[in-house]
N, C-alpha and C positions, 0 to 999 in steps of 0.2 A: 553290191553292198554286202557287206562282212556282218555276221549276227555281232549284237552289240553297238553297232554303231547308228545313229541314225542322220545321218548326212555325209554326202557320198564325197570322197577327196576328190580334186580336179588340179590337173594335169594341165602343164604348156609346154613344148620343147621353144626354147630360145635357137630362131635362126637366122640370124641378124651376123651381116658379117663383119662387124666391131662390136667392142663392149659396151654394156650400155647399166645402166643403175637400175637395180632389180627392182625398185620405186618405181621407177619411170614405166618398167614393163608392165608389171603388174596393171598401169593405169593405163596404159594404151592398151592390151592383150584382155584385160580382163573389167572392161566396163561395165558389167551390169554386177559385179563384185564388190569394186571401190571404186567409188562415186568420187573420190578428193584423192590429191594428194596426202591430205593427212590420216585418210583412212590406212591408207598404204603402210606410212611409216609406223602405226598404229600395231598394224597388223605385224609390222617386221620386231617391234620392241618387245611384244607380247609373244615372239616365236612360233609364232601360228604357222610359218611360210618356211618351205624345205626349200633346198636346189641341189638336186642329187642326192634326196635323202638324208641331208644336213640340215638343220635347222640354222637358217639364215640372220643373220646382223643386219643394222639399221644403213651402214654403209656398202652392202654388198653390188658386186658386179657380177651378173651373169655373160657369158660367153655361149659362141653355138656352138648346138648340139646338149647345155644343160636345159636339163628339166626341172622344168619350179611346180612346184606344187602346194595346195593349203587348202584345210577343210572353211568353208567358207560359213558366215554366221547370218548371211542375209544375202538377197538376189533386187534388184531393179527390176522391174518388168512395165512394161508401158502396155496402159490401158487407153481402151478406146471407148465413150460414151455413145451413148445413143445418137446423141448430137454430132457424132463424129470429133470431137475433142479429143486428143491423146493428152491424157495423164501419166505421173511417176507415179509408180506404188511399190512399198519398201516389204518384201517381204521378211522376216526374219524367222530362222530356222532356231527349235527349239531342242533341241538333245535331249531322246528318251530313252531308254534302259529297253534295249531288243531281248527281249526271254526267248524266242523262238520262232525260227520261219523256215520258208520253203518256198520254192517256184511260186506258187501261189497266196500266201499269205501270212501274215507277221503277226505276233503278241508282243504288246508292247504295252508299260507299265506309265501311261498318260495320266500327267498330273492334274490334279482337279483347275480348270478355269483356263487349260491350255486347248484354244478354237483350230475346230479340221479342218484345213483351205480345200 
């Protein structure tokens, strides 16, 4: 992670040996990401999502060998109760202003009412 930033870009290389709708990958490759379809296309209109360092369209095709990429705004994670119940839970990632780090530790300029997970 790059000072400045605070959520980490993530990376997929497309190896699929036909084209397929960079939609469609992102939801099968990247579930605990975008939950829907329409998160996907959400993500594509707002330009969130590169492929090869391009910033991608609503109707784009990934071919093998590219690499998609997008800093992500929330993660799924499945919880498990006491009871043994699995739960969703929706995390969403916040963007903080990184003043300073090091192998070991970061300053970071946390907005009032924003909770540490």
């Amino acid at each position: 992670m790059k000072a400045g930033s605070a959520v980490p870009t993530r990376s997929y290389t497309y190896d699929g040996a036909t084209p397929q709708s960079l939609a469609a990958f992102l939801l099968r490759e990247c579930r605990e990401h975008f939950c829907a379809y329409g998160h996907c296309k959400r993500a594509l209109s707002k330009g969130r999502v590169k492929v090869d360092g391009v910033v991608a369209h609503a109707g784009a095709v990934v071919t093998a060998g590219q690499v998609v990429s997008f800093e992500p705004t929330h993660e799924v994670r499945l919880m498990q109760d006491a009871a043994g119940s699995t739960h969703r839970r929706i995390v969403y990632y916040e963007r903080v202003p990184v003043v300073a780090e090091t192998d070991h530790w970061a300053v970071v300029l946390k907005p009032p009412g924003l909770v540490k997970d």
